[in-house]
The first five atom37 places (N, CA, C, CB, O) and aatype in JSON, in Angstrom:
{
  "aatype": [20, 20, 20, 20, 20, 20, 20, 20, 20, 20, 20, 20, 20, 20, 20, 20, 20, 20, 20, 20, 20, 20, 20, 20, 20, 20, 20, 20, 20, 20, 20, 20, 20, 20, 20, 20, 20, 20, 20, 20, 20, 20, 20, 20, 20, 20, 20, 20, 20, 20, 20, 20, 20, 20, 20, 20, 20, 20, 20, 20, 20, 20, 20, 20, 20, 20, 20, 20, 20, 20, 20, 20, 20, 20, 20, 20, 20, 20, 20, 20, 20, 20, 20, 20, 20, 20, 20, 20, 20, 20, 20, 20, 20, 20, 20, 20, 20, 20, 20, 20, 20, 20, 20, 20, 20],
  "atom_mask": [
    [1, 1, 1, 1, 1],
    [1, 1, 1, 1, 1],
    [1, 1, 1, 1, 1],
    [1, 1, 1, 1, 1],
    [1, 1, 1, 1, 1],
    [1, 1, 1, 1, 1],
    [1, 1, 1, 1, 1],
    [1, 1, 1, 1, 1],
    [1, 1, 1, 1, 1],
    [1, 1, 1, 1, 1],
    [1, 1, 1, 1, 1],
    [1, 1, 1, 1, 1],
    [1, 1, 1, 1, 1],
    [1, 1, 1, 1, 1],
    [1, 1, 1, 1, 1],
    [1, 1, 1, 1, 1],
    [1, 1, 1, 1, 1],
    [1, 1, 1, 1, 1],
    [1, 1, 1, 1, 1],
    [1, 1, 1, 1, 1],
    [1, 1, 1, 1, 1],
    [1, 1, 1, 1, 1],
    [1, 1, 1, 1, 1],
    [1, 1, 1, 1, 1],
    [1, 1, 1, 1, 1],
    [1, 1, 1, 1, 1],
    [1, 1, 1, 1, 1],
    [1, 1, 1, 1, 1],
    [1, 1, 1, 1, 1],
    [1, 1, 1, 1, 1],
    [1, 1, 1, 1, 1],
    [1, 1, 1, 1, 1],
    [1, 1, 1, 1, 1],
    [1, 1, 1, 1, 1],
    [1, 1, 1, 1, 1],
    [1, 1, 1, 1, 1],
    [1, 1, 1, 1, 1],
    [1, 1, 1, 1, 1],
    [1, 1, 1, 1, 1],
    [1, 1, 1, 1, 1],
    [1, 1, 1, 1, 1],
    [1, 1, 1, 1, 1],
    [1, 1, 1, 1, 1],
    [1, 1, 1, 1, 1],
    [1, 1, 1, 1, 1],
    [1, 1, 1, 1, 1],
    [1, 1, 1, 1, 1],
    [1, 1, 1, 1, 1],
    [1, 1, 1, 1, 1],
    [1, 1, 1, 1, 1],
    [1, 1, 1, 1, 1],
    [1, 1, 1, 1, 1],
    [1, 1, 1, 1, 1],
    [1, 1, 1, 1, 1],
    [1, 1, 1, 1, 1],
    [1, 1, 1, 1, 1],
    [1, 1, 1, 1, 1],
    [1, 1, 1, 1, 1],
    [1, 1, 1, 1, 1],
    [1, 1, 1, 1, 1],
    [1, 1, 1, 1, 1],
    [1, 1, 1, 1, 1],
    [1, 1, 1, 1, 1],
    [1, 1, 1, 1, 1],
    [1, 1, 1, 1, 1],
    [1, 1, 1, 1, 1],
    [1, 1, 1, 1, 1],
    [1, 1, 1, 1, 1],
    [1, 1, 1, 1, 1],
    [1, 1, 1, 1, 1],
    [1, 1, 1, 1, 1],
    [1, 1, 1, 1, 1],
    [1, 1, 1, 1, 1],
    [1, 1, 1, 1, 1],
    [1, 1, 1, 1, 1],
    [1, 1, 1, 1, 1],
    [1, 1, 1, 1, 1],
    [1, 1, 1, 1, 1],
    [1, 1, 1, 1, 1],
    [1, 1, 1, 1, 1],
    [1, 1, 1, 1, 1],
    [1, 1, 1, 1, 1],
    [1, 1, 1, 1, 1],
    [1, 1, 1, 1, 1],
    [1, 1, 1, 1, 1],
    [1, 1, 1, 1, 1],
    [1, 1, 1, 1, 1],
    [1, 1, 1, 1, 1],
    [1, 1, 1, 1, 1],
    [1, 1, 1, 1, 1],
    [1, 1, 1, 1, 1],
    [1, 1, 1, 1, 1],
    [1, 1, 1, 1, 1],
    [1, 1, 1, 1, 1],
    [1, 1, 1, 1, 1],
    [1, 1, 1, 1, 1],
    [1, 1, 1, 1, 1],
    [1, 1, 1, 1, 1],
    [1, 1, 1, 1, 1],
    [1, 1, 1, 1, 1],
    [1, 1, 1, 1, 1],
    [1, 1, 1, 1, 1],
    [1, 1, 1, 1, 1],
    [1, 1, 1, 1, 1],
    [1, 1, 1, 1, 1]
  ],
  "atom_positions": [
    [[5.04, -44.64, -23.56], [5.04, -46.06, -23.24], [3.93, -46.74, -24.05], [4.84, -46.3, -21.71], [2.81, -46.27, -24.21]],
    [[4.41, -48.03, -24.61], [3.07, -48.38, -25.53], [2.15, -49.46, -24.86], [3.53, -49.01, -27.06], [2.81, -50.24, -24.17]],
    [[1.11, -49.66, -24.88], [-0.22, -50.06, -24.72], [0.37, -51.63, -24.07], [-1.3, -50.0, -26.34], [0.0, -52.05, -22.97]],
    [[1.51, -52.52, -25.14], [2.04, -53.44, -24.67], [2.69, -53.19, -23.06], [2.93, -53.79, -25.7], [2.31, -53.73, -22.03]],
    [[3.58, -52.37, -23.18], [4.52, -51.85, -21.8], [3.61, -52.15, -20.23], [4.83, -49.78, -21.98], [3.74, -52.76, -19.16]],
    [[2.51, -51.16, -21.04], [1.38, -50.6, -19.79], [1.25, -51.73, -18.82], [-0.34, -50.2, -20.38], [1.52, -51.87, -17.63]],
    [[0.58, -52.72, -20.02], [-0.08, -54.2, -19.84], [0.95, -55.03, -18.57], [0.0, -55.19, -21.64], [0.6, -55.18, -17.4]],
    [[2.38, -55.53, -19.25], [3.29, -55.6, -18.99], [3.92, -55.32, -17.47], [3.57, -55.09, -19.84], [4.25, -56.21, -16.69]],
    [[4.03, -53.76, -17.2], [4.27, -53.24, -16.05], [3.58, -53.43, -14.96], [4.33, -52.24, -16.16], [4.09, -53.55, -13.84]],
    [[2.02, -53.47, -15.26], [0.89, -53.62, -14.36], [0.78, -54.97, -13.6], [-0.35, -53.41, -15.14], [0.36, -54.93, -12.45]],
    [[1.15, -56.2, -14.16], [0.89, -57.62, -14.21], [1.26, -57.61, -12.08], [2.31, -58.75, -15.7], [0.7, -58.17, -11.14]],
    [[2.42, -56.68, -12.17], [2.82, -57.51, -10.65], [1.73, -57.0, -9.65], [4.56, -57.05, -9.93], [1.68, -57.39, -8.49]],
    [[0.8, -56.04, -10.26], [0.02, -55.21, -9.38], [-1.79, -56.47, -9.41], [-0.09, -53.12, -10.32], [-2.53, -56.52, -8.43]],
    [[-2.03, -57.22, -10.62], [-2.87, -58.02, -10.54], [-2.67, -59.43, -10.23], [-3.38, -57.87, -11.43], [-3.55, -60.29, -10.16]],
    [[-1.42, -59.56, -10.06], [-0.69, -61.0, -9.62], [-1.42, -61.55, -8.09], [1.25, -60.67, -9.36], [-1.34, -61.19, -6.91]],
    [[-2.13, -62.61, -8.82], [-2.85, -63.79, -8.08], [-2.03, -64.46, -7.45], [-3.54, -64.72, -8.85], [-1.44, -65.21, -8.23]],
    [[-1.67, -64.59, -6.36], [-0.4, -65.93, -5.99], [-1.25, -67.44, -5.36], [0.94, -65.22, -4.33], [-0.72, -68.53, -5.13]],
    [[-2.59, -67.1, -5.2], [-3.31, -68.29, -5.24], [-3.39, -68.79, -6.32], [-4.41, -68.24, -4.83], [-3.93, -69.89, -6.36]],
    [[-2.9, -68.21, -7.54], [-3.57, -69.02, -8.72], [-1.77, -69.68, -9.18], [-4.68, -67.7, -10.24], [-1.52, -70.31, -10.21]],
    [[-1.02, -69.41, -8.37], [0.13, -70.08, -8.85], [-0.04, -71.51, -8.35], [1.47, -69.4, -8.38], [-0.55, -71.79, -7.27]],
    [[0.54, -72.57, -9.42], [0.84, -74.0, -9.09], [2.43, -74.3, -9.33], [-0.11, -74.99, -10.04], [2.73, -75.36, -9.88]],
    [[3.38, -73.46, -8.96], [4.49, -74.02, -9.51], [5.85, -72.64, -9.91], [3.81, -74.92, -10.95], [5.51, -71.89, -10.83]],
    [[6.67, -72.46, -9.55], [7.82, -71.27, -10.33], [8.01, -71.39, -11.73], [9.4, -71.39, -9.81], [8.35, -72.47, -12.21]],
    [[7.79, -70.27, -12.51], [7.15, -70.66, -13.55], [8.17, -69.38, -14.33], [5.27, -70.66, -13.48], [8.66, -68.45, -13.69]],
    [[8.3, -69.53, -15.38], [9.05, -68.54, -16.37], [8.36, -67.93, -17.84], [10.35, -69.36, -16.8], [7.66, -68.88, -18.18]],
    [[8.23, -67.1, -18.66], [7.36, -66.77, -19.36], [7.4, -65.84, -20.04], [6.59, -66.72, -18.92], [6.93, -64.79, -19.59]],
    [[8.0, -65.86, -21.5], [8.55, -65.16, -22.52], [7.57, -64.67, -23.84], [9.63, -66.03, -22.95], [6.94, -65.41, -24.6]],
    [[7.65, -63.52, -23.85], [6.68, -62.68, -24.92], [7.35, -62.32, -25.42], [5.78, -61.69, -24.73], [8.31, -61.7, -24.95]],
    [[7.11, -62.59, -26.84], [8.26, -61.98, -28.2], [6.22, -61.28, -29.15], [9.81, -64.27, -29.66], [5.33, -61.79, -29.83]],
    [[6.4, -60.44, -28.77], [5.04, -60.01, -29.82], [5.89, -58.59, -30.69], [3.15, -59.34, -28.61], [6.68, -57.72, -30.31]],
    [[5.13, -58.97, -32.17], [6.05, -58.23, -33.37], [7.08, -58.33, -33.22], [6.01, -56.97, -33.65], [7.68, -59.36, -32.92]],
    [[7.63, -57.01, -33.42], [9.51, -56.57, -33.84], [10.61, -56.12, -32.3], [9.48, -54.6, -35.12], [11.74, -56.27, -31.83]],
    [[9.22, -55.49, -32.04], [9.99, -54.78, -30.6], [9.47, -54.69, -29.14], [10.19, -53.32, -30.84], [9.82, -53.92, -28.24]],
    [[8.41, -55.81, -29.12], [8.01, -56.16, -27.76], [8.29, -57.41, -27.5], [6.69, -55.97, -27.47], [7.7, -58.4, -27.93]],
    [[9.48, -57.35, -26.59], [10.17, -58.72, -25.93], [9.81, -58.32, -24.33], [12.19, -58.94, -26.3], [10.04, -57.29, -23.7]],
    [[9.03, -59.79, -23.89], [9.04, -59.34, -22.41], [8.7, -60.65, -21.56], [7.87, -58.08, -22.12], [7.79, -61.46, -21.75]],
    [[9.93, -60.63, -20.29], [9.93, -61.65, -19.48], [9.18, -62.03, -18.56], [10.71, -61.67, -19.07], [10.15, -62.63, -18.09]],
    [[8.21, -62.32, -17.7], [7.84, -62.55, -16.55], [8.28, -64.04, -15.85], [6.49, -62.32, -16.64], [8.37, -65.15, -16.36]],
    [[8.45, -63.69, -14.87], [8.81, -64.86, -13.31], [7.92, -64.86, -12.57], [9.99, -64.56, -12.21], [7.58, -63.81, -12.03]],
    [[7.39, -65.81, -12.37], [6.29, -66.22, -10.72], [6.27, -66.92, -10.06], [5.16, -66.48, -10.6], [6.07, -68.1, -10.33]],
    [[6.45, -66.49, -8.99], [6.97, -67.95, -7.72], [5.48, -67.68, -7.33], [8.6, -67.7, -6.02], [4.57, -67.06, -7.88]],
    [[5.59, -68.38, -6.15], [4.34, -68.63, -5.12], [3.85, -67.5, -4.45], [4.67, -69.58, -4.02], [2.71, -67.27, -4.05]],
    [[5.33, -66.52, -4.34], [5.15, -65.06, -3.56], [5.26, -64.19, -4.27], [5.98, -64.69, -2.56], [4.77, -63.18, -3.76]],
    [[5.81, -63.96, -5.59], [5.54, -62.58, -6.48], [5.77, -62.94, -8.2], [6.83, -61.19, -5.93], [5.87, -64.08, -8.67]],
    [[5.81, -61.84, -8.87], [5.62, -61.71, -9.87], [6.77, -61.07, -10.49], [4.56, -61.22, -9.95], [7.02, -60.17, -9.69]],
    [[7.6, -61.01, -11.4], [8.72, -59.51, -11.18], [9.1, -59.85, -13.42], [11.06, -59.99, -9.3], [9.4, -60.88, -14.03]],
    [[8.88, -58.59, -13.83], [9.13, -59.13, -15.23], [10.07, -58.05, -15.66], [7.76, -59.32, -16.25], [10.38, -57.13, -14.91]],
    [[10.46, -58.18, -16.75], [11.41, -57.6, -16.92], [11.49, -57.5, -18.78], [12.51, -58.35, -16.03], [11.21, -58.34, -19.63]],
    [[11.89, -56.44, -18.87], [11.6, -56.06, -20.81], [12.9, -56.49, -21.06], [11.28, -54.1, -21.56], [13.91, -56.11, -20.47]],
    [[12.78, -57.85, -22.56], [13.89, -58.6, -23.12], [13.31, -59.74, -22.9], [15.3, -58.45, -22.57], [12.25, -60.16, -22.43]],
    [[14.82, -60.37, -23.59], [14.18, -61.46, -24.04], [14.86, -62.99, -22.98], [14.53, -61.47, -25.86], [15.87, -62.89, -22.29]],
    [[14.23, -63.99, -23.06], [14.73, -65.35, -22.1], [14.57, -66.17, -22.93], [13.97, -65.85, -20.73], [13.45, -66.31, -23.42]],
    [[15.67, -66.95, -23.37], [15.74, -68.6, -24.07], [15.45, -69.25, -22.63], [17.58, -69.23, -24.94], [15.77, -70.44, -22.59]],
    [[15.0, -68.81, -21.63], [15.26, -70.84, -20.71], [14.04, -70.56, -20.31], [16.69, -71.44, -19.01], [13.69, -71.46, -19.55]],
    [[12.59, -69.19, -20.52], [11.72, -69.29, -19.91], [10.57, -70.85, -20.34], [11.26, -67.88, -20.05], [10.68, -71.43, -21.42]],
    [[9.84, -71.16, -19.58], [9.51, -72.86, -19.55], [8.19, -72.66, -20.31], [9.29, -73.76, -17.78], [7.4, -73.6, -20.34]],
    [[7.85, -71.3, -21.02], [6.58, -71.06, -21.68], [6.99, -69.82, -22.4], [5.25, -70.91, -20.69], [7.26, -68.8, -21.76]],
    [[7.06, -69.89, -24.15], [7.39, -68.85, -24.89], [5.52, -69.1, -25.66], [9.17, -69.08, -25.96], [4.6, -69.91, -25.74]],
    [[5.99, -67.65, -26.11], [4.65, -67.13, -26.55], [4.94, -66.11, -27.98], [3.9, -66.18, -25.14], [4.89, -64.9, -27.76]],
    [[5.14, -66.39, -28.91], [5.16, -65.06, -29.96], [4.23, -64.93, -30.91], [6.33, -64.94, -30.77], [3.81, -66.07, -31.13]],
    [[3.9, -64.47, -31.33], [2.83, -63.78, -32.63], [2.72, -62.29, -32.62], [1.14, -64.27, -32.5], [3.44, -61.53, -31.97]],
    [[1.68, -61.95, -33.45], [1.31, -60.48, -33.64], [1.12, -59.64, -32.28], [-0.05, -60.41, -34.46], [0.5, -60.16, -31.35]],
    [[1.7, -58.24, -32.15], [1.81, -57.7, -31.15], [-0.35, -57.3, -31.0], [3.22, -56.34, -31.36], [-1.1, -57.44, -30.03]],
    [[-0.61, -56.84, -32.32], [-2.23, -56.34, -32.14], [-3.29, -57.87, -31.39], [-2.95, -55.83, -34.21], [-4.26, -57.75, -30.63]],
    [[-2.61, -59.39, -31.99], [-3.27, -60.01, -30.96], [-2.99, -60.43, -30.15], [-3.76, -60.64, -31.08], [-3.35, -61.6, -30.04]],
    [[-2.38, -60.0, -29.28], [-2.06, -60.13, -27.69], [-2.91, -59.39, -27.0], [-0.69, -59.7, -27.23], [-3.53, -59.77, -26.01]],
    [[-2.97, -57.85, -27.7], [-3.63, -56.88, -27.16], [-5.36, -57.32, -27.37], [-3.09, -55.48, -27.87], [-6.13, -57.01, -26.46]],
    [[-5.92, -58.04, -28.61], [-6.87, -58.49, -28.74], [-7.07, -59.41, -27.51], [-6.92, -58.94, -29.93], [-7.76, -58.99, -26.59]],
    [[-6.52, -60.65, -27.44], [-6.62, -61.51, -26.33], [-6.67, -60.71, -25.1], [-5.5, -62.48, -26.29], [-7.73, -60.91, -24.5]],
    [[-5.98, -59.95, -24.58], [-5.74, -59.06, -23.66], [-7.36, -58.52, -22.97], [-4.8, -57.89, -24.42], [-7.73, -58.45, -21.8]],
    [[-7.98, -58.24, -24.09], [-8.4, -56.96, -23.99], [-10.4, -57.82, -24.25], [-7.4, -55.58, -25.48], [-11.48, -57.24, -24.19]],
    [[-10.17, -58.93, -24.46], [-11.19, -60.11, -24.43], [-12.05, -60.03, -25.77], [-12.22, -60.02, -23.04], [-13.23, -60.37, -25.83]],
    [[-10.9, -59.29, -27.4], [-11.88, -59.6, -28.6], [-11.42, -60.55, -28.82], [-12.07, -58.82, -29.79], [-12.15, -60.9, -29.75]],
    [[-10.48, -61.6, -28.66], [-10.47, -62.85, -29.17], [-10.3, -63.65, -27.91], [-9.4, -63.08, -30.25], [-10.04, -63.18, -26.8]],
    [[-10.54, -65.3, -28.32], [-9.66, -66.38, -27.71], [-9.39, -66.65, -28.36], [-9.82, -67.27, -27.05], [-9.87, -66.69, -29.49]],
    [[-7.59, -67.28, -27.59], [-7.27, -68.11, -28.47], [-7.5, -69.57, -28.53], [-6.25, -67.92, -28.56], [-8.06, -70.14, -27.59]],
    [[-6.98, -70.39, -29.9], [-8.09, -71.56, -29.92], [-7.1, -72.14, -31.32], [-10.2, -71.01, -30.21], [-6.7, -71.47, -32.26]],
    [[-6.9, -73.65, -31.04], [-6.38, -74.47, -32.07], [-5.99, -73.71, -33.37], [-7.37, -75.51, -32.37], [-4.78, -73.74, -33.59]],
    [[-6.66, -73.09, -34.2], [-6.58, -72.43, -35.41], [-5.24, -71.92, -35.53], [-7.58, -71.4, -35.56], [-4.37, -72.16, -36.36]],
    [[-5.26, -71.0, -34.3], [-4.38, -69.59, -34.22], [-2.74, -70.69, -33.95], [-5.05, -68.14, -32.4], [-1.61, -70.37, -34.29]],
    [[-3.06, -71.63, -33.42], [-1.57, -72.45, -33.14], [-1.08, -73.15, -34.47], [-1.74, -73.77, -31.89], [0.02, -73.04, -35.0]],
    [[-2.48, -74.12, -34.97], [-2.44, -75.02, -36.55], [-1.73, -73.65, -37.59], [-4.63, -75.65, -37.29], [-0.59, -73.77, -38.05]],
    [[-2.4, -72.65, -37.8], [-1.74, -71.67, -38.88], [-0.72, -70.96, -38.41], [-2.64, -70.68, -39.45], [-0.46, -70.12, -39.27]],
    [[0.26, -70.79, -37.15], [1.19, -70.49, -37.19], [1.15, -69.13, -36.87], [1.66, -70.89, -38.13], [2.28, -68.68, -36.72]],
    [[0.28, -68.33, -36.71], [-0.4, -66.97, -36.35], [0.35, -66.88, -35.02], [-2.23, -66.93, -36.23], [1.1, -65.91, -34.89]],
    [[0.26, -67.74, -34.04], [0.75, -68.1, -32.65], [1.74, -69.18, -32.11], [-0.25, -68.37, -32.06], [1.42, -70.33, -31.8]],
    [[2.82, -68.71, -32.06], [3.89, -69.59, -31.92], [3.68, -70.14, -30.29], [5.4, -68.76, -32.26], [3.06, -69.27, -29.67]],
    [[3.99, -71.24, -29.48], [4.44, -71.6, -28.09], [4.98, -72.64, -27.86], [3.6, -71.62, -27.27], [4.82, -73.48, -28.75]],
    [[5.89, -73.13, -26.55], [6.24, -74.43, -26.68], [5.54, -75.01, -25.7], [7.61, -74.71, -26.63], [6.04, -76.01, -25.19]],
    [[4.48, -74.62, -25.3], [3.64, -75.45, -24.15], [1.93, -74.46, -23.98], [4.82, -75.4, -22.27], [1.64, -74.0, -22.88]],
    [[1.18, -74.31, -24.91], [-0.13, -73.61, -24.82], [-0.53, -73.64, -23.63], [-1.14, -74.08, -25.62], [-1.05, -72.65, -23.11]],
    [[-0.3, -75.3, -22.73], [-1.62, -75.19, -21.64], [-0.31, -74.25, -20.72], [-2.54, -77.18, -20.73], [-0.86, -73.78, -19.72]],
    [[0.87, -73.95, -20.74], [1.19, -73.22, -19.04], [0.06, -71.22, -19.86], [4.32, -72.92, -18.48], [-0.51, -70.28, -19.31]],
    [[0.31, -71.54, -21.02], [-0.63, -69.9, -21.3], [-2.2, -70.1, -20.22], [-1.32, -69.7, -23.65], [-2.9, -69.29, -19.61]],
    [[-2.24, -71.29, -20.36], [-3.44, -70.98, -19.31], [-3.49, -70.53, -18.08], [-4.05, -71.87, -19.07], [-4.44, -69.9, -17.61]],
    [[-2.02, -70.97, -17.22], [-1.81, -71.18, -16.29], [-1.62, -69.32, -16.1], [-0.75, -72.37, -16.13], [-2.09, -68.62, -15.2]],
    [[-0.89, -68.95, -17.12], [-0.72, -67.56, -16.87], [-1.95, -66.78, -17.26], [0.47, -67.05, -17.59], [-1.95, -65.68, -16.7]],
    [[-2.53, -66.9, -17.68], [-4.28, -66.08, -17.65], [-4.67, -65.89, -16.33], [-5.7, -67.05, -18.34], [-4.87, -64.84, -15.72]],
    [[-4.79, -67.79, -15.74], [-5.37, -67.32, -14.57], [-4.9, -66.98, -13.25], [-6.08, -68.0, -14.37], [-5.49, -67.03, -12.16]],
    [[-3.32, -66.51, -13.66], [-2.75, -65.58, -12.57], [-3.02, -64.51, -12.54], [-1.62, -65.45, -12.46], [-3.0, -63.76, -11.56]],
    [[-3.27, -64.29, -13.52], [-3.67, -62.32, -13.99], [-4.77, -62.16, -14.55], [-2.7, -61.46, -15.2], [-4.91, -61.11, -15.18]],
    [[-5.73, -62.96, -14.51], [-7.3, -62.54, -14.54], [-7.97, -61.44, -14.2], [-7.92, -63.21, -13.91], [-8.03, -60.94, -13.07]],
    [[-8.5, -61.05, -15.21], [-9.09, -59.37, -14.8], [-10.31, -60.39, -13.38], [-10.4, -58.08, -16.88], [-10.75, -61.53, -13.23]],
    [[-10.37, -59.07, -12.68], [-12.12, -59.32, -12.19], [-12.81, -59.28, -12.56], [-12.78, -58.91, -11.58], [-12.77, -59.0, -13.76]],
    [[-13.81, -59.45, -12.07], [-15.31, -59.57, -13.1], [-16.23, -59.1, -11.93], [-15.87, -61.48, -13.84], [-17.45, -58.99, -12.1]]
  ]
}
């Protein structure tokens, strides 16, 4: 299972439902062969590997910076959207999904 999958599979196990504002949909296309869906209502989390045209927040770029973002060597930040590095059709719901799945601290 790759490092993406792990990430992926785990999400329903760190799923914040206080930090939800809304049913929300949420599509990861990172590289060639990591397509992956997540859903979040108010009460769970449930994702699913493949791909969604109707999710209300797509996300694609390089599979290594997801895992960067992921993993807290980068933020992301205007640049990465202006050069095309990071595709989305709505950046701020990416926020919204961070702080459902916020590591602890």
């Amino acid at each position: 299972m790759s490092e993406i999958a792990k990430i992926f599979k785990g999400l329903p196990k760190r799923f914040n439902k206080k930090k939800v504002t809304a049913e929300r949909s949420y599509y990861f296309s990172l590289g060639d062969h990591e397509k992956w869906t997540v859903h979040i209502t108010k009460d769970k989390c449930a994702v699913k590997h493949g791909r969604n045209e109707e999710a209300d927040c797509f996300f694609k770029g390089p599979a290594e910076l997801f895992l960067d973002v992921w993993n807290g060597k980068h933020k992301l930040g205007p640049g990465d959207f202006l050069t095309g590095r990071v595709k989305s059709n709505n950046p701020l719901l990416l926020k919204e999904f961070v702080a459902t799945f916020q590591k602890s601290k």
